[in-house]
C-alpha positions in Angstrom: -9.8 -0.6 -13.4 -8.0 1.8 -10.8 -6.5 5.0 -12.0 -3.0 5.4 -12.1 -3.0 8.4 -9.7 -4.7 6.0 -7.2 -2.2 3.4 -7.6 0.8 5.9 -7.4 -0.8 7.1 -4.0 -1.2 3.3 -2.7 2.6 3.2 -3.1 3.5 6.2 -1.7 1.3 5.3 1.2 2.3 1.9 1.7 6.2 3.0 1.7 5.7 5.5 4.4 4.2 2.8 6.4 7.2 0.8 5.7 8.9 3.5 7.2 6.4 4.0 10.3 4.4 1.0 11.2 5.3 -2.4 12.4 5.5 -5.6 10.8 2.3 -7.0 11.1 0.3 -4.0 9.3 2.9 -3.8 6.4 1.9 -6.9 5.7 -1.5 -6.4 5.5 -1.6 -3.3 3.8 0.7 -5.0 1.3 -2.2 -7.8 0.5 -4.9 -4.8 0.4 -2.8 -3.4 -2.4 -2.4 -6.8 -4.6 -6.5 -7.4 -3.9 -6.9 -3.9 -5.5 -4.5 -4.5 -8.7 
């Protein structure tokens, strides 16, 4: 089970890519996050 801390982090991470990356990798990054729980 992943710690909360990490998840918060995965969030914050994945919304600054939201913010900074193209389609294509938010997506992907987005199924890395629902792999880890």
């Amino acid at each position: 089970m992943i710690p909360i801390s990490l998840k918060v982090t995965i969030n914050t991470s994945r919304l600054l890519y939201v913010l900074q990356v193209p389609d294509g990798i938010v997506v992907r990054t987005s199924s890395i996050q629902e792999e880890l729980g």
